[in-house]
Each structure stands twice: as C-alpha cells, then as structure tokens.
mmCIF file of the C-alpha atoms, coordinates in Angstrom:
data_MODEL
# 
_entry.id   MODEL 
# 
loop_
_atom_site.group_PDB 
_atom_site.id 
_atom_site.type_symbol 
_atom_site.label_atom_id 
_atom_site.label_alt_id 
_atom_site.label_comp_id 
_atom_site.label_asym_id 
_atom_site.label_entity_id 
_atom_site.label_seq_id 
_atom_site.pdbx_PDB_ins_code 
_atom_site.Cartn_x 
_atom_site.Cartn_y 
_atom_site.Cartn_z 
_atom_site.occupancy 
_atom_site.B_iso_or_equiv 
_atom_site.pdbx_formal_charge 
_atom_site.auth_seq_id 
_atom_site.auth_comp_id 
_atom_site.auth_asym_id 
_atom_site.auth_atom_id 
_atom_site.pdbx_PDB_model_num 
ATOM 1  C CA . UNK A 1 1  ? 145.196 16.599 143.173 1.00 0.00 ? 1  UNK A CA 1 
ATOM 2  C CA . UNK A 1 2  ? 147.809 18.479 145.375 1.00 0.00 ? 2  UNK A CA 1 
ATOM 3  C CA . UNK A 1 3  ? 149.527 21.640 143.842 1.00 0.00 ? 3  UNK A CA 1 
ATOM 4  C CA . UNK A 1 4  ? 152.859 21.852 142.424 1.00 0.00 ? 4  UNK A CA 1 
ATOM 5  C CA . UNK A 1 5  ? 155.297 24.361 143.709 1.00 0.00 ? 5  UNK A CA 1 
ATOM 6  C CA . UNK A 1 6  ? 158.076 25.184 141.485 1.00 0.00 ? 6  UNK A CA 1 
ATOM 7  C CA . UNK A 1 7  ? 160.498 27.774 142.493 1.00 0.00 ? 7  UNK A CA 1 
ATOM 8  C CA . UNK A 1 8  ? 164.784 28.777 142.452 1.00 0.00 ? 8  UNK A CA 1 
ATOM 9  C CA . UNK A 1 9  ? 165.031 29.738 145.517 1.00 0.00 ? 9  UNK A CA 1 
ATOM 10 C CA . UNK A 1 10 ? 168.381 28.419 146.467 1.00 0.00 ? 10 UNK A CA 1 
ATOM 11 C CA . UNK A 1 11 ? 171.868 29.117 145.996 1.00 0.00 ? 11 UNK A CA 1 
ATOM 12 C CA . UNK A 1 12 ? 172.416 28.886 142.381 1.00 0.00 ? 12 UNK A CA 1 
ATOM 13 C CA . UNK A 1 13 ? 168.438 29.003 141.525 1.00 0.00 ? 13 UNK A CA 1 
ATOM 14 C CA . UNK A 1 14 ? 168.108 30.921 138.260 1.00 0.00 ? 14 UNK A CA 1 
ATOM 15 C CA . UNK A 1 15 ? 164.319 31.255 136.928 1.00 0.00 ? 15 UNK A CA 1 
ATOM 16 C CA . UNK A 1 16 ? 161.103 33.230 137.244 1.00 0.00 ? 16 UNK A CA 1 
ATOM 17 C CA . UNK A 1 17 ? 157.437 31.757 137.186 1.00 0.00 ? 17 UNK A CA 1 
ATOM 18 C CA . UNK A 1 18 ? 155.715 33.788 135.118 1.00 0.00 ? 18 UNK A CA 1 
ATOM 19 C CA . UNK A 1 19 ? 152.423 31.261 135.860 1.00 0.00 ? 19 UNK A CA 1 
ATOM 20 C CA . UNK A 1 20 ? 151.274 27.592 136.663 1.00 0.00 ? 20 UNK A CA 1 
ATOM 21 C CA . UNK A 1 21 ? 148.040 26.436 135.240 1.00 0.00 ? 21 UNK A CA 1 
ATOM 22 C CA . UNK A 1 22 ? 146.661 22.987 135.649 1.00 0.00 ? 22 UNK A CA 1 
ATOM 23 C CA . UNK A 1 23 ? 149.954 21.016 134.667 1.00 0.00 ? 23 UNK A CA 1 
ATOM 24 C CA . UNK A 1 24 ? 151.669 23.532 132.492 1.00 0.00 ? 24 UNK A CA 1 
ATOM 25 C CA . UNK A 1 25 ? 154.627 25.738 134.112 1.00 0.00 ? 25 UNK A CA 1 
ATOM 26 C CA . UNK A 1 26 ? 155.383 29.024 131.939 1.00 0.00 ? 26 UNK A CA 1 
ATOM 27 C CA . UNK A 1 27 ? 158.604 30.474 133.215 1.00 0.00 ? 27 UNK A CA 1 
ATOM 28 C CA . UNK A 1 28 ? 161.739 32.456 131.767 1.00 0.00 ? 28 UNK A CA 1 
ATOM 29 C CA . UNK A 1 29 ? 165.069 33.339 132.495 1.00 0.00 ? 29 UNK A CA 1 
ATOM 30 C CA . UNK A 1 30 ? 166.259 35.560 135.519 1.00 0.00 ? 30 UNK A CA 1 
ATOM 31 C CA . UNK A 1 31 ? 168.985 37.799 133.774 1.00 0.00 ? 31 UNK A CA 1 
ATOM 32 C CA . UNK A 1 32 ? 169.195 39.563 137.220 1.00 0.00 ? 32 UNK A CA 1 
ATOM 33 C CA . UNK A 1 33 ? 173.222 40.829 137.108 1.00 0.00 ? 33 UNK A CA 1 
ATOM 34 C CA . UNK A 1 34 ? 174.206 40.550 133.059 1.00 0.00 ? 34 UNK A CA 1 
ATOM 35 C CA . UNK A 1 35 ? 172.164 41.926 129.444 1.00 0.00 ? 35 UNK A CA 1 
ATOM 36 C CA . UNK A 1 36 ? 173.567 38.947 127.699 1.00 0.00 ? 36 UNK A CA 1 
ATOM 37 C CA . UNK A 1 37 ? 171.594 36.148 126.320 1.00 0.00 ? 37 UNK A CA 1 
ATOM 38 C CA . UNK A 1 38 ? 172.153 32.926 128.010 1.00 0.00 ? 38 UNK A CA 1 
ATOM 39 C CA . UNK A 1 39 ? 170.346 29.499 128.737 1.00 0.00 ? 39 UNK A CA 1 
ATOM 40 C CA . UNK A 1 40 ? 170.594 28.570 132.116 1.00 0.00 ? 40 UNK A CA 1 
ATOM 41 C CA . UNK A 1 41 ? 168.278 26.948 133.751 1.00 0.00 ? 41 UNK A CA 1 
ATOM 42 C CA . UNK A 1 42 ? 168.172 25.934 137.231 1.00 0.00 ? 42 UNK A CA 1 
ATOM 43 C CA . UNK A 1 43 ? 164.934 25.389 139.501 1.00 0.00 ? 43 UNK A CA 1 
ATOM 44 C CA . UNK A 1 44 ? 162.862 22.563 141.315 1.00 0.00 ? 44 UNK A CA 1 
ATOM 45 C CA . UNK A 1 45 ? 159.193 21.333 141.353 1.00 0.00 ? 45 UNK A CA 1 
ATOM 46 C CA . UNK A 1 46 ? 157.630 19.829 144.419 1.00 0.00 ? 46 UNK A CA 1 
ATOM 47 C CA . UNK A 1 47 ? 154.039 18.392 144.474 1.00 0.00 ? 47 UNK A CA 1 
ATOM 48 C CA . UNK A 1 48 ? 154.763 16.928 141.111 1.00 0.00 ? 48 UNK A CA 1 
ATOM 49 C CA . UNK A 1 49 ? 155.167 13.359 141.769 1.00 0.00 ? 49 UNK A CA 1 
ATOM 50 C CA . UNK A 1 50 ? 152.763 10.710 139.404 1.00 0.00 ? 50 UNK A CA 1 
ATOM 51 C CA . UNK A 1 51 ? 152.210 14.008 137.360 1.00 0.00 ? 51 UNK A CA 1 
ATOM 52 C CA . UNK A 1 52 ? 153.093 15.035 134.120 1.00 0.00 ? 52 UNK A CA 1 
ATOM 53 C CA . UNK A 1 53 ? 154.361 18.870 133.662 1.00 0.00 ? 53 UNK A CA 1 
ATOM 54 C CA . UNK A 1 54 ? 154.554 20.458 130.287 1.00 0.00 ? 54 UNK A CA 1 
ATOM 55 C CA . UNK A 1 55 ? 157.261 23.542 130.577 1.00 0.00 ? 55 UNK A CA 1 
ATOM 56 C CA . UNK A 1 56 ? 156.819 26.387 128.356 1.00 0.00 ? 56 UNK A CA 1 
ATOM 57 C CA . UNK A 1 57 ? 159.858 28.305 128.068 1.00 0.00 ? 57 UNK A CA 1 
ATOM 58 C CA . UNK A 1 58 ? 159.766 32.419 126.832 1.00 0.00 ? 58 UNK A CA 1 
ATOM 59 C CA . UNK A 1 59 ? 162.155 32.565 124.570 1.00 0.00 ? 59 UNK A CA 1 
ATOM 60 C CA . UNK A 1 60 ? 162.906 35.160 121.538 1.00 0.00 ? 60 UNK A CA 1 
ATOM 61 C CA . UNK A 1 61 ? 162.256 33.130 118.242 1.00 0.00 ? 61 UNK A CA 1 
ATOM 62 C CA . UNK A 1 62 ? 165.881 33.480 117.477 1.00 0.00 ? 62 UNK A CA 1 
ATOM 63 C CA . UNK A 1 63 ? 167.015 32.261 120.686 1.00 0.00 ? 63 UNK A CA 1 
ATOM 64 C CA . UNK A 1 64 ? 167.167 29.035 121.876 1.00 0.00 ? 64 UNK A CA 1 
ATOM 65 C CA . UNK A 1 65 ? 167.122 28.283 125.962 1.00 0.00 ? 65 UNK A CA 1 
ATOM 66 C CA . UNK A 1 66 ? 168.618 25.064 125.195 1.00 0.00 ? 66 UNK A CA 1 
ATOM 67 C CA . UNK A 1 67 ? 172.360 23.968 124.986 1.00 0.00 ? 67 UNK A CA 1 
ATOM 68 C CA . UNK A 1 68 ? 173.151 21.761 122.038 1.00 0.00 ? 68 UNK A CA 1 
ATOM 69 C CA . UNK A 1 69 ? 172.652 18.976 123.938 1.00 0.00 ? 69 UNK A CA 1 
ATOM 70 C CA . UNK A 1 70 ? 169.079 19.220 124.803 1.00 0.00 ? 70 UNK A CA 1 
ATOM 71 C CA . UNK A 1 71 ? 167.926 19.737 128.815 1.00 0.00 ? 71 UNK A CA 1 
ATOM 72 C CA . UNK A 1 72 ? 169.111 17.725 130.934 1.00 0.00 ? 72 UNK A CA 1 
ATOM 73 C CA . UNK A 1 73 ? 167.384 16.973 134.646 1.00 0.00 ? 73 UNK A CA 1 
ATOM 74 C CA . UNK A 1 74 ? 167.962 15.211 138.346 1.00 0.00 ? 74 UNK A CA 1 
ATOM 75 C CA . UNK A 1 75 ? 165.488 13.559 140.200 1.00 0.00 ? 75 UNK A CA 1 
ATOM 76 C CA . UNK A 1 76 ? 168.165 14.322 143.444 1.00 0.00 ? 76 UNK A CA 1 
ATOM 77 C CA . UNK A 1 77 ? 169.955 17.218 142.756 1.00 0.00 ? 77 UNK A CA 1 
ATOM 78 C CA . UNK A 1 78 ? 173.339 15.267 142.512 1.00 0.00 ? 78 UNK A CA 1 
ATOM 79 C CA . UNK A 1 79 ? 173.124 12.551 139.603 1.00 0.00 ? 79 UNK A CA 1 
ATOM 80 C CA . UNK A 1 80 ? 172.098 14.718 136.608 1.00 0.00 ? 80 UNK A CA 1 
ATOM 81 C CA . UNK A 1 81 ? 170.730 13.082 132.918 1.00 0.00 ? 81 UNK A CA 1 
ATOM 82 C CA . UNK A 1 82 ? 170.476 14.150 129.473 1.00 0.00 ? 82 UNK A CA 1 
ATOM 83 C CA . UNK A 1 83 ? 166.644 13.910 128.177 1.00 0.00 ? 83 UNK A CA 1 
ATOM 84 C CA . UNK A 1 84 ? 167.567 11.911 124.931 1.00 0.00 ? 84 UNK A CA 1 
ATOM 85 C CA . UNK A 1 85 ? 166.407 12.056 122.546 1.00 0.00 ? 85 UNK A CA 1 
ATOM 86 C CA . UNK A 1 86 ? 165.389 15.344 123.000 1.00 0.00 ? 86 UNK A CA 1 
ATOM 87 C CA . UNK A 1 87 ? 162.799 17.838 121.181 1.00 0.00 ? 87 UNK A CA 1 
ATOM 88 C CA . UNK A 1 88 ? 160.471 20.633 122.468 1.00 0.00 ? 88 UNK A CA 1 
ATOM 89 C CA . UNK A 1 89 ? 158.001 18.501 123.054 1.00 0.00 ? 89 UNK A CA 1 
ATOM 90 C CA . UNK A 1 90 ? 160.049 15.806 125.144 1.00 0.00 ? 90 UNK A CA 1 
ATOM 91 C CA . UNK A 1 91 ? 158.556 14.837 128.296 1.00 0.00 ? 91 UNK A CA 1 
ATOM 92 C CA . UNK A 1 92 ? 161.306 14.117 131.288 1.00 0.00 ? 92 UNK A CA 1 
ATOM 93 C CA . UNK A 1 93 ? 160.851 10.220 132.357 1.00 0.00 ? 93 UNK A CA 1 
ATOM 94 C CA . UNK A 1 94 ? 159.215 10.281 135.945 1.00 0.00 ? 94 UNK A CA 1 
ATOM 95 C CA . UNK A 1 95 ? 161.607 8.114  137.817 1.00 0.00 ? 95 UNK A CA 1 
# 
C-alpha cells in the first residue's frame, strides 16, 4: 500500500499535519497571521486513491471547525460538493 501525502502547500493552503497513521490524518488549523477562531480548511491528499481516510480534526470542545453546512470537498480543485448528509463521522464518497 503506497503512502498518502497530505499537505497545504499552495497558495491559499491553510492546515498543519500534526500526524498520519495507517489511514487516519490528525491535523488542525494554521492561525498563522490572526488570534481569532475560524474554520477554514483548505489542503490536498495524494496517494489516497481506492483508500479510505478518517480525518481527525483538533478542535476546542466549544468550537466547531465546521460551517453550518457541513465540509464540503473537490475531487479537482474546481467543482466543489457538499458531503450531505453530513456528521463527524461522514466519510467523503471516493469518486
């Protein structure tokens, strides 16, 4: 099984990898230039294809990284989706 790369660096990348084990990704925000809470997320995966990830996000418990819609995700980096329904625990559709 190759290994998965999953990274932000590119313009607009916003994330740090705090670890990948197996097929779990921890990462968390990259607050570089502000002290307020926000949850952007932007980053890519290589290696990953036929795979199933499982992203754990670090989050304060009173925080959500989330947007009231849920994540949303691109296979392309130009036609973005909404994971619907959408929990925690939702796994992205491999396309």
């Amino acid at each position: 099984m190759s290994s998965i790369a999953v990274d932000a660096a590119f313009p607009g990348g916003n994330m740090i990898v705090d670890g990948v084990t197996g097929d779990t990704v921890r990462l968390r925000q990259d607050l570089r230039d502000t002290n307020v809470w926000w949850f952007y997320w932007h980053f890519r995966v290589r290696g990953a294809a036929e795979r199933t990830l499982k992203f754990m996000f670090d989050e304060p418990p009173d925080r959500s990284v989330f947007g009231g819609m849920g994540p949303c995700f691109s296979v392309d980096g130009i036609d973005w989706e909404w994971s619907r329904p959408w929990t925690r625990d939702c796994p992205i559709p491999n396309e």
